[in-house]
CHARMM internal coordinates of N, CA and C (Angstrom, degrees):
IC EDIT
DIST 1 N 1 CA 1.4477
DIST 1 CA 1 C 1.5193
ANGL 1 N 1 CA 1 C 109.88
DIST 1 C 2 N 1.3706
ANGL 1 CA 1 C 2 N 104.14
DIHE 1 N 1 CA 1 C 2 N 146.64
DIST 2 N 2 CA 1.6144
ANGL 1 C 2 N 2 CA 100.34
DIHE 1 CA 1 C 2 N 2 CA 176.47
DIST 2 CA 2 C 1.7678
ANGL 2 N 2 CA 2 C 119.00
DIHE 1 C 2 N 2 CA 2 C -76.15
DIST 2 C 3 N 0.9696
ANGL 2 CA 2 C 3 N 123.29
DIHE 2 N 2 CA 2 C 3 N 177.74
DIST 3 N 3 CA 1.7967
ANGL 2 C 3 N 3 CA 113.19
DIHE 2 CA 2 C 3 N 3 CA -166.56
DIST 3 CA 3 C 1.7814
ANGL 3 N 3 CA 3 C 89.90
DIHE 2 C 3 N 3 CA 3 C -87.23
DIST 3 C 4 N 1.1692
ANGL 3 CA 3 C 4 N 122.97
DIHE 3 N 3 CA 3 C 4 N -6.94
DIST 4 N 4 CA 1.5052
ANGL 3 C 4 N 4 CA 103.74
DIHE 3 CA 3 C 4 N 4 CA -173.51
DIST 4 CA 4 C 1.7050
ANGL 4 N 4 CA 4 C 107.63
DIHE 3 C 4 N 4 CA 4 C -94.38
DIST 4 C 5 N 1.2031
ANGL 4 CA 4 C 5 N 108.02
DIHE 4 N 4 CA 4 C 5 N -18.37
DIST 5 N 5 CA 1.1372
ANGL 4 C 5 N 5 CA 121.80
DIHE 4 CA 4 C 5 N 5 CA 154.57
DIST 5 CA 5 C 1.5490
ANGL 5 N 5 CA 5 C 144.47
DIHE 4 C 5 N 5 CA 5 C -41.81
DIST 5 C 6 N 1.7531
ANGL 5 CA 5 C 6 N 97.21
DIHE 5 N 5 CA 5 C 6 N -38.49
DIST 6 N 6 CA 1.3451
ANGL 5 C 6 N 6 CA 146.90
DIHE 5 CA 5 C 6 N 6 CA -164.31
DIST 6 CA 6 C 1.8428
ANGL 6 N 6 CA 6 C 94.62
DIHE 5 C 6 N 6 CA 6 C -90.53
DIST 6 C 7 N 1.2736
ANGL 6 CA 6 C 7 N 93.08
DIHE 6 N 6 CA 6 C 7 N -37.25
DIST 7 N 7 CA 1.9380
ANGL 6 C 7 N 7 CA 85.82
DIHE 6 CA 6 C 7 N 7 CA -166.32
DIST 7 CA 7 C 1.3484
ANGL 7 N 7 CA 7 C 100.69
DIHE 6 C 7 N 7 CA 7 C -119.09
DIST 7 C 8 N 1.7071
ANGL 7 CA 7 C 8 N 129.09
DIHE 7 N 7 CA 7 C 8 N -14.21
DIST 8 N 8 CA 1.9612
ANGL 7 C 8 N 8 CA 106.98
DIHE 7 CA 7 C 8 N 8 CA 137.16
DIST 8 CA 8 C 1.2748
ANGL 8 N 8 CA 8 C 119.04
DIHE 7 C 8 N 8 CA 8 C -43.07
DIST 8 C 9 N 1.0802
ANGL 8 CA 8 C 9 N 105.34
DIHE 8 N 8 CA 8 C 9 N -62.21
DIST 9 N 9 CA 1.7625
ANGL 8 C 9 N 9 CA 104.17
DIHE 8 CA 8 C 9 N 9 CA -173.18
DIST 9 CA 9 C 1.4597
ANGL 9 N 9 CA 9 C 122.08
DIHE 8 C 9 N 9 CA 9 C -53.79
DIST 9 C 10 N 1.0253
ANGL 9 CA 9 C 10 N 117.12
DIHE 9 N 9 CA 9 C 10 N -14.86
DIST 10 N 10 CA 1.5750
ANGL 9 C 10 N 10 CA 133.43
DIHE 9 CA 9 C 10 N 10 CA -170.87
DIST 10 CA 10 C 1.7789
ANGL 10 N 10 CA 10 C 105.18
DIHE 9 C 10 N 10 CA 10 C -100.06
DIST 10 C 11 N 0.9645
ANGL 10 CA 10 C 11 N 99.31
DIHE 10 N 10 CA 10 C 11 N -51.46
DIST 11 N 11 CA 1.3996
ANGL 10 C 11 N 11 CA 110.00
DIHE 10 CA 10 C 11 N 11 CA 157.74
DIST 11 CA 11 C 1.3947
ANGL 11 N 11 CA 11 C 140.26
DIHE 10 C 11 N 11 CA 11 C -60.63
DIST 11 C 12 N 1.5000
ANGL 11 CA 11 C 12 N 92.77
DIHE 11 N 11 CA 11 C 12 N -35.90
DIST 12 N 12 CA 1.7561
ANGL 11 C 12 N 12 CA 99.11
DIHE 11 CA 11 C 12 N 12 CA 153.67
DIST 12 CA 12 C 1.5400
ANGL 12 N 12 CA 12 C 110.30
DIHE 11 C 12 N 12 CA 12 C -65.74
DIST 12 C 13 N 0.9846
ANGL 12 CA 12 C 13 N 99.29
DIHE 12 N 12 CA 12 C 13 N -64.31
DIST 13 N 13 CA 1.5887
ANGL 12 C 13 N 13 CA 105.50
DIHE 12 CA 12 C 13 N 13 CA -164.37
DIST 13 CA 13 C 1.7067
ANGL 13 N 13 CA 13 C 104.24
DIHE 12 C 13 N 13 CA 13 C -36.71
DIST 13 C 14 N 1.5534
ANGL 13 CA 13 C 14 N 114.14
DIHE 13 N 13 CA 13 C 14 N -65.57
DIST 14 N 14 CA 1.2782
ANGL 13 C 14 N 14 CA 113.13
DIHE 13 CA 13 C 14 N 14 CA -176.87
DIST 14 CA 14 C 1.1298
ANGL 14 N 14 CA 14 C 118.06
DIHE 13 C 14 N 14 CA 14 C -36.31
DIST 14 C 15 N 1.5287
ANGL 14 CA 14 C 15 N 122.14
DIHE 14 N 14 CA 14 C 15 N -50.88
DIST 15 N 15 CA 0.8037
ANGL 14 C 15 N 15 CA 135.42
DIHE 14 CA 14 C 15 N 15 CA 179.43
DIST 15 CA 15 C 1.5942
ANGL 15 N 15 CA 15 C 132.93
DIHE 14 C 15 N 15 CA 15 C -42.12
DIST 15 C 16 N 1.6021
ANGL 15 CA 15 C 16 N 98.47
DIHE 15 N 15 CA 15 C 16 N -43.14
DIST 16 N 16 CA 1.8172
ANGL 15 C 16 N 16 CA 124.92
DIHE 15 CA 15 C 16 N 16 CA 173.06
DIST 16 CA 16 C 1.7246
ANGL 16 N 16 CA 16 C 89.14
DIHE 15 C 16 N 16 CA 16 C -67.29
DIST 16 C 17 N 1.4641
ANGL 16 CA 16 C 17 N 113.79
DIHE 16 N 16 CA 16 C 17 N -51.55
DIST 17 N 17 CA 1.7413
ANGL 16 C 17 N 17 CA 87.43
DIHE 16 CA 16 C 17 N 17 CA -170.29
DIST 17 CA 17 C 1.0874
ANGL 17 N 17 CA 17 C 113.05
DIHE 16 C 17 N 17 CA 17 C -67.18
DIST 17 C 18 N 1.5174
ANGL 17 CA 17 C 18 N 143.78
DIHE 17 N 17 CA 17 C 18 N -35.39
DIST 18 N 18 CA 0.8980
ANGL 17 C 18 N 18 CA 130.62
DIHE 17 CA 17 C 18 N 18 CA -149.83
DIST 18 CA 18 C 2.0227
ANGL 18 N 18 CA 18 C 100.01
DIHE 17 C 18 N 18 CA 18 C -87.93
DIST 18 C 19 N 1.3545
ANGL 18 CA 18 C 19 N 132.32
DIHE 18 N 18 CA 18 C 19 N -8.55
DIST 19 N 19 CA 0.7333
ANGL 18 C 19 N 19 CA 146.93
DIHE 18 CA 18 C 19 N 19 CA 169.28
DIST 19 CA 19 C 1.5082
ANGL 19 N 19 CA 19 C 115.09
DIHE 18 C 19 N 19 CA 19 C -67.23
DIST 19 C 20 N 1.4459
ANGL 19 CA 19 C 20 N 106.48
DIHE 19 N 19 CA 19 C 20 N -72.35
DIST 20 N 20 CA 1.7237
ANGL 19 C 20 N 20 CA 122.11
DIHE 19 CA 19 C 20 N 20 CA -165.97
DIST 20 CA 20 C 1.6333
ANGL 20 N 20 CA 20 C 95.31
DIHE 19 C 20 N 20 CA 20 C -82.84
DIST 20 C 21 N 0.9962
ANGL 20 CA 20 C 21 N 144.93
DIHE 20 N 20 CA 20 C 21 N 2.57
DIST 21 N 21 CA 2.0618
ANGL 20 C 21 N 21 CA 143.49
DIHE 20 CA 20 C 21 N 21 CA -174.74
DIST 21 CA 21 C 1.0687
ANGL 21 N 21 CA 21 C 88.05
DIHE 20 C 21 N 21 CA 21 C -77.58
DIST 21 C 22 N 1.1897
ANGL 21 CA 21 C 22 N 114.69
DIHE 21 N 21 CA 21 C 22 N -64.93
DIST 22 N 22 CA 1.7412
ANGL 21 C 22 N 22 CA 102.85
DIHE 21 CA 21 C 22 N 22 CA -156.65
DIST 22 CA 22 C 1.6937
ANGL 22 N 22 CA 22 C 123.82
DIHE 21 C 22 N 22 CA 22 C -68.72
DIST 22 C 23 N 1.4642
ANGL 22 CA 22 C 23 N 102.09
DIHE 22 N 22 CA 22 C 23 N -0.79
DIST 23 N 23 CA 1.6836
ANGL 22 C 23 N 23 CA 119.33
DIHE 22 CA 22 C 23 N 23 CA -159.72
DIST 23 CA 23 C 1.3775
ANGL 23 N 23 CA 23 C 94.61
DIHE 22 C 23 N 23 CA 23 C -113.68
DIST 23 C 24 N 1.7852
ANGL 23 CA 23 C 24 N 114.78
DIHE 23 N 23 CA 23 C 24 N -4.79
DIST 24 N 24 CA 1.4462
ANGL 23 C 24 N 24 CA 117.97
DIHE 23 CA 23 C 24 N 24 CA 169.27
DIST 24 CA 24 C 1.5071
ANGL 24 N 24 CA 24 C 104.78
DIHE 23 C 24 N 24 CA 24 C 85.30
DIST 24 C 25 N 1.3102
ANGL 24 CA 24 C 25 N 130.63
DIHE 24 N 24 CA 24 C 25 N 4.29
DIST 25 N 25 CA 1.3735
ANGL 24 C 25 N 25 CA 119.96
DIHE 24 CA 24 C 25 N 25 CA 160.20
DIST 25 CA 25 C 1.5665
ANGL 25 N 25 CA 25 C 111.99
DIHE 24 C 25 N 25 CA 25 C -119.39
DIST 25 C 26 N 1.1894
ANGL 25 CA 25 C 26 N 114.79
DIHE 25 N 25 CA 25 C 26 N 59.25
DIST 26 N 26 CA 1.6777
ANGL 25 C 26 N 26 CA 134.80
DIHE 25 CA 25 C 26 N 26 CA 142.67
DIST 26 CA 26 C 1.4632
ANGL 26 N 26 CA 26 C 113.21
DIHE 25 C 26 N 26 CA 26 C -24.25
DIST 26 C 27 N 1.6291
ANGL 26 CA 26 C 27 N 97.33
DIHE 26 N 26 CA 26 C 27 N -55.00
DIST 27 N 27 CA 1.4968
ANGL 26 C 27 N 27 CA 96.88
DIHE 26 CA 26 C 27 N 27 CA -169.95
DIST 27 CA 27 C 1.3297
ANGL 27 N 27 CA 27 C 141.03
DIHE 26 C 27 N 27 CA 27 C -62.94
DIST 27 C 28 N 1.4533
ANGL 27 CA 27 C 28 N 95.47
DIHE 27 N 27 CA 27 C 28 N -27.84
DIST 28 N 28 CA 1.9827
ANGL 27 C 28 N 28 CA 115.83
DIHE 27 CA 27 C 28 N 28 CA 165.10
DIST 28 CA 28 C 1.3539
ANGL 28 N 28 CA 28 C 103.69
DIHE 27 C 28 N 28 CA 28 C -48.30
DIST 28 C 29 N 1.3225
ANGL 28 CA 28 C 29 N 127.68
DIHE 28 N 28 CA 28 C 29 N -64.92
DIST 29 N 29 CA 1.5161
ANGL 28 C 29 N 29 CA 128.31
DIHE 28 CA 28 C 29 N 29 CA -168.01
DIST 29 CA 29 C 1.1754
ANGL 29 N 29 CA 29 C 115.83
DIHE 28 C 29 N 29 CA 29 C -60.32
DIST 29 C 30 N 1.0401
ANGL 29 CA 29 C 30 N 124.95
DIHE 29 N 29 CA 29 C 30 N -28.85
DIST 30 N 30 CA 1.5856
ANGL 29 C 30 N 30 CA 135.58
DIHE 29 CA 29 C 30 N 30 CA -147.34
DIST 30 CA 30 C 2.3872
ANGL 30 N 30 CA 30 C 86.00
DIHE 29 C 30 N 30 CA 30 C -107.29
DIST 30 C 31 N 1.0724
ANGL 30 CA 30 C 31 N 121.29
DIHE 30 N 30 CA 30 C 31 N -54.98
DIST 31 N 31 CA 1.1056
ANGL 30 C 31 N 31 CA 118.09
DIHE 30 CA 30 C 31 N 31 CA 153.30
DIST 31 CA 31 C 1.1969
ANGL 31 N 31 CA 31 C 114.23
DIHE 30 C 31 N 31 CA 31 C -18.33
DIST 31 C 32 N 1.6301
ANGL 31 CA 31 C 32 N 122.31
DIHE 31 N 31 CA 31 C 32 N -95.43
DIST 32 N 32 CA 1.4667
ANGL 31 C 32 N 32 CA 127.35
DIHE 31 CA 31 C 32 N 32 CA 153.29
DIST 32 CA 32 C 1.1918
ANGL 32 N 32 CA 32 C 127.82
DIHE 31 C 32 N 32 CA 32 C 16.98
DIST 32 C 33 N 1.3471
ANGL 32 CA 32 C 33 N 99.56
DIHE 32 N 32 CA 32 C 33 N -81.40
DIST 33 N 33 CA 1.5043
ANGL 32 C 33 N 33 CA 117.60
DIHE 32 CA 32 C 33 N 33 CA 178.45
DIST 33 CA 33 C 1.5347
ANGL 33 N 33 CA 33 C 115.47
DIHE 32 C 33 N 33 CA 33 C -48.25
DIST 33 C 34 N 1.3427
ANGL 33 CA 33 C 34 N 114.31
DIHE 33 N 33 CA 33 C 34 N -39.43
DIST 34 N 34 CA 1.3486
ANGL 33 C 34 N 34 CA 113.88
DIHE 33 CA 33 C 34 N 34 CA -160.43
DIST 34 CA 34 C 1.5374
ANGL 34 N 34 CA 34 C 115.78
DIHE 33 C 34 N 34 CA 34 C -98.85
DIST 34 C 35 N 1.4793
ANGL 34 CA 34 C 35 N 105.77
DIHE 34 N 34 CA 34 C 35 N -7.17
DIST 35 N 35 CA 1.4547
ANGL 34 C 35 N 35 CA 114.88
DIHE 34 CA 34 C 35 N 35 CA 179.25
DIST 35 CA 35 C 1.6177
ANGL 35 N 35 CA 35 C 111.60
DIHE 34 C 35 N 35 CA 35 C -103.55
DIST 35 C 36 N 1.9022
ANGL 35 CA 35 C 36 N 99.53
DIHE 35 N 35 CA 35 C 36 N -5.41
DIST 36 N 36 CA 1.8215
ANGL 35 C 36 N 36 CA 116.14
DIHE 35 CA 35 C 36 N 36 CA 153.22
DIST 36 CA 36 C 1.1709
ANGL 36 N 36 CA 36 C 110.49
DIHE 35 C 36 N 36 CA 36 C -73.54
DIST 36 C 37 N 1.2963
ANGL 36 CA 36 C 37 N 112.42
DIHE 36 N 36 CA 36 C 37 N -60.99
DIST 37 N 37 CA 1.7100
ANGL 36 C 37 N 37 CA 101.83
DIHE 36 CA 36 C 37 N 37 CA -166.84
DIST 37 CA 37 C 1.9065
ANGL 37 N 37 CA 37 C 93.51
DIHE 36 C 37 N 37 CA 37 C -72.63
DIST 37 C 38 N 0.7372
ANGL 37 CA 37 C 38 N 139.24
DIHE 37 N 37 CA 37 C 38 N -58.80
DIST 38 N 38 CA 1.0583
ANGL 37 C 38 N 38 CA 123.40
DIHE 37 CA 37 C 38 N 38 CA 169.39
DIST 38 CA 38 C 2.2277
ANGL 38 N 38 CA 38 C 133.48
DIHE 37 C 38 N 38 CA 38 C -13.41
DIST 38 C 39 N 1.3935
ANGL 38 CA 38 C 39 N 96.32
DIHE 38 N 38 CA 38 C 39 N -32.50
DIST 39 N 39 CA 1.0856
ANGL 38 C 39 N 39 CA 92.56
DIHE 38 CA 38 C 39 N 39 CA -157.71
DIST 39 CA 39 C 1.9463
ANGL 39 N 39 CA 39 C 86.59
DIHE 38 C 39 N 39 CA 39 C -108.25
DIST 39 C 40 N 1.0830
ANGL 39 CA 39 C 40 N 96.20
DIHE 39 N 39 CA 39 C 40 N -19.72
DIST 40 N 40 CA 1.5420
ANGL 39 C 40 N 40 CA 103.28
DIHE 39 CA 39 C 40 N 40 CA 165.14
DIST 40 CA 40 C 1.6120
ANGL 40 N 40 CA 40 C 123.01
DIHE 39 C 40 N 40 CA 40 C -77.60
DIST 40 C 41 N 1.6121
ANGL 40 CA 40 C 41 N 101.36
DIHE 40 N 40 CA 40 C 41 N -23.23
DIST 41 N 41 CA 1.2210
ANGL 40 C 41 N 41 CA 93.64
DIHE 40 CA 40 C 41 N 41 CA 161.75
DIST 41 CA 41 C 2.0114
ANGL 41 N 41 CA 41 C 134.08
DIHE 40 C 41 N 41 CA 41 C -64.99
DIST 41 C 42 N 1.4675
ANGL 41 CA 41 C 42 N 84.44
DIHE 41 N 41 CA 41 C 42 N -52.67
DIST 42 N 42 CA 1.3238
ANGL 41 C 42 N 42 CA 118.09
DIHE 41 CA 41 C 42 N 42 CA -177.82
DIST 42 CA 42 C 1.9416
ANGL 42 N 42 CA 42 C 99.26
DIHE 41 C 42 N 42 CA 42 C -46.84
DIST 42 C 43 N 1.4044
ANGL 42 CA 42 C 43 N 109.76
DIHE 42 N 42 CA 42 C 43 N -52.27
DIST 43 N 43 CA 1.5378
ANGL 42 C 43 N 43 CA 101.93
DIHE 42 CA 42 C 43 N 43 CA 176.01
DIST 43 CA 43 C 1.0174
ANGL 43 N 43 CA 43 C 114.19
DIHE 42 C 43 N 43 CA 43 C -76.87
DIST 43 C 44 N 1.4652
ANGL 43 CA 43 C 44 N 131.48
DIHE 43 N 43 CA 43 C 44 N -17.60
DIST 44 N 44 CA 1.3845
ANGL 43 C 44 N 44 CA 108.77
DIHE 43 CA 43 C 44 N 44 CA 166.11
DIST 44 CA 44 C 1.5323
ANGL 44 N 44 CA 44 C 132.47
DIHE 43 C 44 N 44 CA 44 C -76.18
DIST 44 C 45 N 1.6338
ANGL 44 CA 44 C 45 N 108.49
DIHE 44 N 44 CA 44 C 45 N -21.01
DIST 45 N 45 CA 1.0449
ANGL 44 C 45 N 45 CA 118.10
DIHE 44 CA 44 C 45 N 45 CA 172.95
DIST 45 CA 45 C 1.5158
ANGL 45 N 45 CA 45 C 124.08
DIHE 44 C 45 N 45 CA 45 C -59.96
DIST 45 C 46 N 1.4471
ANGL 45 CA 45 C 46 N 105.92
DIHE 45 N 45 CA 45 C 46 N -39.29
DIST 46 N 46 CA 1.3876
ANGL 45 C 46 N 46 CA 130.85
DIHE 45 CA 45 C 46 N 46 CA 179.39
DIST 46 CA 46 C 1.6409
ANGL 46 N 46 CA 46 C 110.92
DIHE 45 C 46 N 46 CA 46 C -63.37
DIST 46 C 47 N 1.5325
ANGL 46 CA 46 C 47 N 102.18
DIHE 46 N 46 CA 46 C 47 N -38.06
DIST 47 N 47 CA 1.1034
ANGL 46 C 47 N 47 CA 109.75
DIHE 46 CA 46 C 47 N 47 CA 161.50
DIST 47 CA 47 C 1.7235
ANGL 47 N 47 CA 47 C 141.43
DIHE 46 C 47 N 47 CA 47 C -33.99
DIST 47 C 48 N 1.3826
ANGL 47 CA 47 C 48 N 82.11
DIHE 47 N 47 CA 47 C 48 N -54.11
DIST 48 N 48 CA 1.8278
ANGL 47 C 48 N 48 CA 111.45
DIHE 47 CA 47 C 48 N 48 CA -149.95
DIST 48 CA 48 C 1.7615
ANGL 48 N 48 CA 48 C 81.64
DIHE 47 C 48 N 48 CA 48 C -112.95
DIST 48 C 49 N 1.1225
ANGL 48 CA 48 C 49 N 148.93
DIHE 48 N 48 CA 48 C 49 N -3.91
DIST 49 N 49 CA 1.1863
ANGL 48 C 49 N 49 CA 145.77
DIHE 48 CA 48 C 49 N 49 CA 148.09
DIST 49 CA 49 C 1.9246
ANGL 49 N 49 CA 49 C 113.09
DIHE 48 C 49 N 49 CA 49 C -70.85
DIST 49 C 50 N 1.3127
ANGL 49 CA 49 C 50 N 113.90
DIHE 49 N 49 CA 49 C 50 N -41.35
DIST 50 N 50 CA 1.6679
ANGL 49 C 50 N 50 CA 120.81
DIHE 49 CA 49 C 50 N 50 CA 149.38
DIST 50 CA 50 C 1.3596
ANGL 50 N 50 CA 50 C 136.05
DIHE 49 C 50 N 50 CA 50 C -52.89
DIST 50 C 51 N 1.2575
ANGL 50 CA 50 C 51 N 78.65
DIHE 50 N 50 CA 50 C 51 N -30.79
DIST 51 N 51 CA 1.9868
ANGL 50 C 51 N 51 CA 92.98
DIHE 50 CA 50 C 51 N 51 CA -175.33
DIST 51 CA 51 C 1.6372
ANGL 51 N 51 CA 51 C 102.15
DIHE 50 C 51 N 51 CA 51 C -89.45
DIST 51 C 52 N 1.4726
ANGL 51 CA 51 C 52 N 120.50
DIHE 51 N 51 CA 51 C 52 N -24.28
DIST 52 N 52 CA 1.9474
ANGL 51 C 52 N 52 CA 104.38
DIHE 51 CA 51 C 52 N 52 CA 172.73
DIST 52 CA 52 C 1.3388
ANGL 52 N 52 CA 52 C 111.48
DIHE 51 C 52 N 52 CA 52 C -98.85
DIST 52 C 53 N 1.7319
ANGL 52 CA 52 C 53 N 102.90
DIHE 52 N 52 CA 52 C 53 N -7.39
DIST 53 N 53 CA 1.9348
ANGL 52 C 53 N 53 CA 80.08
DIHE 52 CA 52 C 53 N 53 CA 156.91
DIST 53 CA 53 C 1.3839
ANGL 53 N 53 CA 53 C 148.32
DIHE 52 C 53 N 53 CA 53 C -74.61
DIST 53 C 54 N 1.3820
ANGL 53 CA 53 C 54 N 145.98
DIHE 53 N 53 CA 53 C 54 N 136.62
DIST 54 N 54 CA 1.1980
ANGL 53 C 54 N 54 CA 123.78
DIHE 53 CA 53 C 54 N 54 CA -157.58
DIST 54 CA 54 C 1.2559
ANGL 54 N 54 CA 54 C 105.32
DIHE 53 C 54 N 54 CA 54 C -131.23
END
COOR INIT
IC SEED 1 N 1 CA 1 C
IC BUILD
């Protein structure tokens, strides 16, 4: 993904919490978020597990 890509999505998200918190469903967004960085983790790892083989 390109990095502008990276900071819509991030920006959405904030955006959903700062929306749905006060209506008491915080937790949807915040979910979200964590199953993003999550899945960004996972490819980077996968990544950088490619990158020390030689």
């Amino acid at each position: 993904m390109k990095p502008y890509h990276h900071v819509l999505i991030i920006a959405m998200l904030v955006f959903l919490i700062i929306l749905l918190y006060g209506d008491g469903f915080g937790a949807i967004p915040f979910l979200l978020s964590a199953l993003y960085l999550i899945s960004i983790c996972v490819k980077e790892l996968r990544h950088f597990k490619k990158s020390k083989r030689l």
